[in-house]
C-alpha positions as CSV (number, residue, x, y, z in Angstrom):
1,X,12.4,53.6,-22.6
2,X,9.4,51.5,-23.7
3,X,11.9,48.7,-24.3
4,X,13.3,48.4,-21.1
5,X,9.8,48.5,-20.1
6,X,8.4,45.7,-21.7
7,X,11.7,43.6,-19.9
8,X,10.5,44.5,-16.6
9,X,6.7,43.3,-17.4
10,X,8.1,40.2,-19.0
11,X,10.8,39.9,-15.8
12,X,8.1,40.2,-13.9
13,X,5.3,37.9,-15.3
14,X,7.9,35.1,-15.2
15,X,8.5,36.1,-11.4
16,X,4.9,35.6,-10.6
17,X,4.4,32.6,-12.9
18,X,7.4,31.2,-11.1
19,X,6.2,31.9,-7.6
20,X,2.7,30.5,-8.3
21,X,4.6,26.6,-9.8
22,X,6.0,27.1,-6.2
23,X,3.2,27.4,-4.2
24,X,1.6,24.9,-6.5
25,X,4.8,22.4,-5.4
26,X,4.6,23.1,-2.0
27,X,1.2,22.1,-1.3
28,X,1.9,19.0,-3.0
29,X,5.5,18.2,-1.0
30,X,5.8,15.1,0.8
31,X,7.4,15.3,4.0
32,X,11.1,13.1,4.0
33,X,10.5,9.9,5.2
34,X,7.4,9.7,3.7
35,X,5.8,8.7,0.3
36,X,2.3,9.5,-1.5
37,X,0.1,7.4,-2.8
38,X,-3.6,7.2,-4.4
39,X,-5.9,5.5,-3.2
40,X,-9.8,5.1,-4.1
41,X,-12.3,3.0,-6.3
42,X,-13.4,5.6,-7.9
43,X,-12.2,9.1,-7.2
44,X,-8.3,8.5,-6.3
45,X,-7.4,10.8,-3.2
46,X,-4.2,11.5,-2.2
47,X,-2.5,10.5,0.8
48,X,0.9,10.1,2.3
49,X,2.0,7.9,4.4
50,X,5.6,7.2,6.2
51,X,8.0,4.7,4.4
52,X,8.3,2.5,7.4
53,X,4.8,0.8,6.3
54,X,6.2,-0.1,3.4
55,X,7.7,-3.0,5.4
56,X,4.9,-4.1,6.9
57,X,3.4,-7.5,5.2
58,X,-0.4,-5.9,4.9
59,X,0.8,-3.4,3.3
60,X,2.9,-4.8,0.9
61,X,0.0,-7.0,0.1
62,X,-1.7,-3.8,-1.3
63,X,1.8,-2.8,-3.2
64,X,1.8,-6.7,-5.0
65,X,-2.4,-5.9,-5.8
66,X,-0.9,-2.3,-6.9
67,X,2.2,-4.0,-8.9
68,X,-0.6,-6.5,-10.5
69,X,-3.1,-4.2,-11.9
70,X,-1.1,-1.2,-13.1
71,X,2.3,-2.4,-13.5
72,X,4.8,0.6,-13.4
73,X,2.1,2.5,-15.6
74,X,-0.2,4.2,-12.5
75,X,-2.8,6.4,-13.7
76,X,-2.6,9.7,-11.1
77,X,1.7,10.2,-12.0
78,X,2.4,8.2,-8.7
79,X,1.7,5.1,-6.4
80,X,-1.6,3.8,-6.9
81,X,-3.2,1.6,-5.2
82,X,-6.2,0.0,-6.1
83,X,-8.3,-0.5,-2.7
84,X,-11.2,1.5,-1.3
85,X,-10.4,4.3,0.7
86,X,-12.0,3.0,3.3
87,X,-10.0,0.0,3.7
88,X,-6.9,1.8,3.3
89,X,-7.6,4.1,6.4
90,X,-8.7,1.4,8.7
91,X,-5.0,-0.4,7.4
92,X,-3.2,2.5,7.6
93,X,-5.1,3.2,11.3
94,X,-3.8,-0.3,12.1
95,X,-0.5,0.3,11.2
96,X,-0.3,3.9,13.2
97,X,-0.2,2.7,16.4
């Protein structure tokens, strides 16, 4: 009895350690056709943005500044790019409509 006991509080605790990677993953999904990137001088925040920009000439500009300073080796785990935030939203404004 107290051994199938412990197995259903172990079962369990993987259960709930399981759901909460999930929820963890899900907040950080990025939609298809999309990509995330980080972007900040400072403090890096994360934004995602839709592929097709990445065929647009300002935007690669930032993506060769990107390739430049980091290389394949990017800081956050993912696409970095070294701007201000600033100047990535007004770019990224630009590029909306």
């Amino acid at each position: 009895m107290g051994f199938r006991f412990h197995n259903m509080i172990s079962n369990t605790k993987q259960i709930l350690k399981l759901h909460s990677s999930f929820n963890r993953n899900q907040q950080k999904s990025v939609p298809k056709g999309h990509i995330a990137v980080y972007v900040g001088d400072e403090e890096m925040k994360r934004h995602v943005v839709p592929l097709s920009f990445l065929r647009h000439p300002s935007f690669l500009d930032l993506l060769r500044r990107a390739e430049e300073e980091f290389e394949y080796n990017h800081p956050m785990g993912g696409l970095t790019i070294p701007c201000s935030e600033q100047i990535f939203n007004d770019l990224t404004a630009r590029l909306s409509y």
